[in-house]
C-alpha positions in Angstrom: -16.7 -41.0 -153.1 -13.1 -42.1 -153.8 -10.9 -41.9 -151.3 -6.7 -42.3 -151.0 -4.2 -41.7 -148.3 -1.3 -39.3 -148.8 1.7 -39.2 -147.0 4.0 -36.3 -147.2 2.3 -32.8 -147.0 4.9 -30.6 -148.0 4.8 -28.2 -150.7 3.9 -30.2 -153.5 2.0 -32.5 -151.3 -0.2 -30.6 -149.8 -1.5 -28.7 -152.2 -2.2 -32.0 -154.4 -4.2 -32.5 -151.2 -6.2 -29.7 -151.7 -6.6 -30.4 -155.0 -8.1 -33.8 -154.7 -10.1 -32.5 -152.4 -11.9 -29.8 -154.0 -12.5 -32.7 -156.7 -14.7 -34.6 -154.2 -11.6 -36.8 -153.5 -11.3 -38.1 -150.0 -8.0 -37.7 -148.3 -7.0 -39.5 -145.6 -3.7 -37.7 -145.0 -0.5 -38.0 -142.7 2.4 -36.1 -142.3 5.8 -36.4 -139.9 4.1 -33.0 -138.2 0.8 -33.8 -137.1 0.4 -29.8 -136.9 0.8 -29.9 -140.4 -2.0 -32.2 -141.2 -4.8 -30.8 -138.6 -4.0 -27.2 -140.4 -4.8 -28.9 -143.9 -7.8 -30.7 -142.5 -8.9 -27.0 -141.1 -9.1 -25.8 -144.8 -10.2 -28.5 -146.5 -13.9 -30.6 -146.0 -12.4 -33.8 -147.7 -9.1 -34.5 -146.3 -9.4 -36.5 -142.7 -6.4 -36.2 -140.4 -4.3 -39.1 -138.8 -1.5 -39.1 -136.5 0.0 -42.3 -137.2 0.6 -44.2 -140.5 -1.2 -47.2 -139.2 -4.8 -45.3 -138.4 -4.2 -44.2 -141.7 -3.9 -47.6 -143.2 -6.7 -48.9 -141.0 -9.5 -46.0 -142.6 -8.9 -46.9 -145.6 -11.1 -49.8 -147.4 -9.7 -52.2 -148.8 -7.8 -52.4 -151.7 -6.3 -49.2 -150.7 -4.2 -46.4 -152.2 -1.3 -45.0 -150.7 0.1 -42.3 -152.4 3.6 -40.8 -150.8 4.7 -37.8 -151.8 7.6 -37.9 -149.5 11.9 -36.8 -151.1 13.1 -39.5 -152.9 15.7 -42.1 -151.7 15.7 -43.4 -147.9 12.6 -41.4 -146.7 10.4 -43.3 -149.3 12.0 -46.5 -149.1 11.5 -46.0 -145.3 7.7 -44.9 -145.9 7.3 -48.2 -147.9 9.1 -50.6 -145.2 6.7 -48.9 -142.8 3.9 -49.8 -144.9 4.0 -53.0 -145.6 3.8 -54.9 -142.9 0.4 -52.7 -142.6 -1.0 -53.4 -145.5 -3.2 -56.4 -147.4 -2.7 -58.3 -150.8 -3.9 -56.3 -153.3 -3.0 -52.6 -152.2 -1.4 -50.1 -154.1 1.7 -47.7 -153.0 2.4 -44.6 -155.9 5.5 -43.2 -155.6 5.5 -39.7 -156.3 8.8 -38.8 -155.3 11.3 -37.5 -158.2 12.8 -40.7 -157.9 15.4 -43.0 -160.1 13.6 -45.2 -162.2 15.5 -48.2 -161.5 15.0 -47.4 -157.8 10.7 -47.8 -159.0 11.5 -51.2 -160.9 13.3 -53.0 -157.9 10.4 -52.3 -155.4 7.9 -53.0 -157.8 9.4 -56.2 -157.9 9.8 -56.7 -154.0 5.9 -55.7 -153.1 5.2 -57.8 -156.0 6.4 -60.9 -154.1 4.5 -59.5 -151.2 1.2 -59.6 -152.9 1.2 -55.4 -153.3 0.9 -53.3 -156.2 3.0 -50.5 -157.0 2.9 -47.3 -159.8 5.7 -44.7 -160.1 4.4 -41.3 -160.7 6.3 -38.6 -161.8 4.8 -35.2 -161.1 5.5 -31.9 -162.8 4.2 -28.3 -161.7 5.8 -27.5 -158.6 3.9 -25.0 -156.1 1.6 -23.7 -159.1 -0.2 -27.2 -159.4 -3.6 -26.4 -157.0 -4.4 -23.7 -159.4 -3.2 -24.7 -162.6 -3.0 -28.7 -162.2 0.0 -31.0 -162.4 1.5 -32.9 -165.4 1.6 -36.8 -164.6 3.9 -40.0 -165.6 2.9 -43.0 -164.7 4.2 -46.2 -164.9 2.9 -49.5 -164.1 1.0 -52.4 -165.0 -2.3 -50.8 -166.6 -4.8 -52.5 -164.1 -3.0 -50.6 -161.7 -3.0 -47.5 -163.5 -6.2 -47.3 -164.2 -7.1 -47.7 -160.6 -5.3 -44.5 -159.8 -6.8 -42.8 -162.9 -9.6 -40.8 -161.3 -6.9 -39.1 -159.1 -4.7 -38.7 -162.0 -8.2 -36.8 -163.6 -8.3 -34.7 -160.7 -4.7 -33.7 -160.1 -4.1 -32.8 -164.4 -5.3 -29.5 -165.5 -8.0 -31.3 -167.1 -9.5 -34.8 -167.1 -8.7 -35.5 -170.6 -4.8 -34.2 -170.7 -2.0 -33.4 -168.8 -1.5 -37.4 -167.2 -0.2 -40.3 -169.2 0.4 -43.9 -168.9 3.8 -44.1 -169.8 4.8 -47.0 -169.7 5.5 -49.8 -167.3 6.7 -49.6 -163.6 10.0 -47.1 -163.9 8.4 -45.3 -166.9 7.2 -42.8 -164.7 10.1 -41.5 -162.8 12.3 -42.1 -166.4 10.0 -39.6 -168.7 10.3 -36.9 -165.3 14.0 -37.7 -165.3 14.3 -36.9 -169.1 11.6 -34.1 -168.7 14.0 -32.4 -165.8 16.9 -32.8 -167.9 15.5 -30.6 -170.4 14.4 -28.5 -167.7 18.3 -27.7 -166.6 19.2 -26.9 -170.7 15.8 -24.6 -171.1 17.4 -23.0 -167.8 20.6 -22.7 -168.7 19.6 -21.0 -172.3 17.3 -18.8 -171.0 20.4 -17.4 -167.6 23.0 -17.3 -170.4 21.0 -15.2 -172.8 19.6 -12.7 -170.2 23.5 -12.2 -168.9 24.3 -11.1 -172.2 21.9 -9.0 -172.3 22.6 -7.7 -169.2 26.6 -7.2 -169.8 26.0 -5.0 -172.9 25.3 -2.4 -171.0 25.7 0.8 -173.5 22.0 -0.5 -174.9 20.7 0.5 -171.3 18.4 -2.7 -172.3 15.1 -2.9 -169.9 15.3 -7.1 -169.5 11.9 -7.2 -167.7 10.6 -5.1 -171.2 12.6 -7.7 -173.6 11.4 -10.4 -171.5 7.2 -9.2 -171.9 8.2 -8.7 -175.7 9.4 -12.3 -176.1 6.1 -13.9 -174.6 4.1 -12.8 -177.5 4.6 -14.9 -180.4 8.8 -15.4 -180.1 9.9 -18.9 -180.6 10.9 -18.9 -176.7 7.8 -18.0 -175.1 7.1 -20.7 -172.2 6.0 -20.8 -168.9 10.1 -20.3 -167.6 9.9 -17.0 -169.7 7.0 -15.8 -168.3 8.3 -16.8 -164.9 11.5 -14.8 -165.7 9.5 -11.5 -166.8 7.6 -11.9 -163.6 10.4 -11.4 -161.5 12.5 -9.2 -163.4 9.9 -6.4 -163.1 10.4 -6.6 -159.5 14.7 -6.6 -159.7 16.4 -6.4 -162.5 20.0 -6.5 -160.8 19.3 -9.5 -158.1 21.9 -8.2 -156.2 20.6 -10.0 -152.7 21.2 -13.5 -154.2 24.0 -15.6 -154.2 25.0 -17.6 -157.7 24.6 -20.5 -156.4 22.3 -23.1 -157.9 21.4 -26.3 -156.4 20.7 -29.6 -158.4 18.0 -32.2 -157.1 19.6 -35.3 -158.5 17.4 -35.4 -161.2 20.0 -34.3 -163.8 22.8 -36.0 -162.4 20.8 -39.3 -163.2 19.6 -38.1 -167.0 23.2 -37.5 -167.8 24.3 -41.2 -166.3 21.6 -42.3 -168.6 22.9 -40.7 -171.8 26.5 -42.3 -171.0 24.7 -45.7 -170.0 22.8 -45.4 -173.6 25.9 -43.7 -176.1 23.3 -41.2 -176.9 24.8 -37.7 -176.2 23.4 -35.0 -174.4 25.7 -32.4 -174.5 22.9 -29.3 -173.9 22.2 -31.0 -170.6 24.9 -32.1 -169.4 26.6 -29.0 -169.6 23.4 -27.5 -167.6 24.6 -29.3 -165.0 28.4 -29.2 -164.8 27.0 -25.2 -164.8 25.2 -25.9 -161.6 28.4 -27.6 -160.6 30.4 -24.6 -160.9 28.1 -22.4 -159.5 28.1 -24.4 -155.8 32.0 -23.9 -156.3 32.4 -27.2 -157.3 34.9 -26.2 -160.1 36.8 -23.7 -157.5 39.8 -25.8 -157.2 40.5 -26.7 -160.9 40.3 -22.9 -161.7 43.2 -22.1 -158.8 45.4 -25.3 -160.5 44.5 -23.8 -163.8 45.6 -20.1 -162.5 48.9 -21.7 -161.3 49.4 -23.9 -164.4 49.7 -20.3 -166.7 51.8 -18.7 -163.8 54.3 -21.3 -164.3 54.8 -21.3 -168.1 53.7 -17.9 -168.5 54.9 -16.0 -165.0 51.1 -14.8 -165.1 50.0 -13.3 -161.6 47.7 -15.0 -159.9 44.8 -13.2 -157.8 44.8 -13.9 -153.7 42.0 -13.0 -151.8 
């Protein structure tokens, strides 16, 4: 039977937990809440339980996975510093964090010189992966690719798609910084042309009707559309949420990248400055520019 640690049960992780191990996979899993992992372990009859990172480690035969599924930045760089000192030559960490690709290149580097092996994975699917599989982007040597490639089978929504080897170590993370870059435009298309349909409101249009029609054979059927349907026959109005939309980083990075490369990217990078403006990020330029046309105009401004 194969077998892998994972470390970091949370949404994503957990249910790639499950997912292995209703493949036969064995999971040896950990979690900062232990209460976390014994629940899992309740449910599923592959993945084994451990309280500490090191009994972890020490189940494991050698060479072992590790796979951490933990937020990107300081919590998996402080996974891998706990890790290493744990581990033997010859191991494998796969980051599967939404991290920065250049982030994945320097510690490839640094286990390197420490005798470990290292992949970056980026993962796609978000909470619907158990039941309909994950998309995968790896990068990494291909030895150490292919060492991961029966997980990789298990997690896709098939064994013969849905994972690739991108590339080498930072390929990974850079196709899933690229792929959520897109992500933000397709979102941002999508919001702006249900508003408008929403502000012309002498067509008394039904949006969760317009949104069913455009699944079938439209040129902007996708999985977002059909999400978007989904909800909207539940509330049209979404008067109970706030317009505020956060941003993970991973757009943030793809639009440094177009600037870093001179390649432009104006669709999503203005997906994001949207996001900006939408946390209020833009509040204070709009008050300057409201004061600007008071002052050559005598326009009134609007207090609170």
């Amino acid at each position: 039977m194969h077998e892998i640690g994972l470390y970091g049960l949370g949404r994503m992780g957990g249910n790639m937990a499950r997912r292995l191990s209703r493949a036969g996979i064995r999971v040896h899993a950990h979690n900062r809440s232990h209460e976390v992992t014994l629940a899992l372990a309740g449910e599923e009859a592959h993945v084994v339980p451990h309280a500490r990172l090191a009994d972890m480690v020490q189940a494991l035969a050698a060479p072992r996975i590790l796979w951490l599924m933990l937020p990107s930045g300081a919590p998996t760089q402080a996974a891998i510093d706990a890790l290493v000192p744990l581990l033997s030559p010859g191991d494998l960490i796969v980051d599967g964090a939404n991290g920065f690709y250049k982030e994945a290149q320097g510690r490839g580097q640094v286990l390197e010189a420490a005798g470990l092996r290292f992949v970056d994975v980026g993962v796609s699917g978000g909470i619907w992966g158990l039941d309909n599989g994950y998309c995968l982007m790896a990068g990494g040597a291909r030895e150490d690719v292919a060492r991961i490639e029966p997980v990789l089978r298990a997690l896709a929504p098939a064994p013969d798609r849905g994972w690739l080897h991108a590339g080498p170590l930072g390929a990974g993370h850079f196709t899933k910084m690229v792929h959520n870059g897109i992500e933000y435009g397709m979102m941002q298309a999508m919001a702006e042309g249900f508003a408008l349909l929403e502000g012309k409101r002498e067509f008394e249009l039904d949006l969760a009707a317009v949104a069913e029609l455009w699944r079938h054979s439209s040129v902007v059927r996708s999985w977002l559309l059909d999400l978007t349907a989904d909800f909207l026959t539940k509330d049209q109005r979404l008067d109970d949420i706030q317009p505020i939309v956060a941003d993970s980083g991973e757009g943030r990075w793809t639009a440094a990248e177009s600037i870093e490369q001179g390649i432009p990217t104006p669709v999503m990078t203005l997906a994001l400055m949207a996001r900006f403006d939408s946390q209020g990020k833009a509040d204070y330029g709009h008050k300057l520019l409201a004061k600007m046309r008071q002052g050559f105009g005598g326009h009134t401004t609007v207090g609170k």
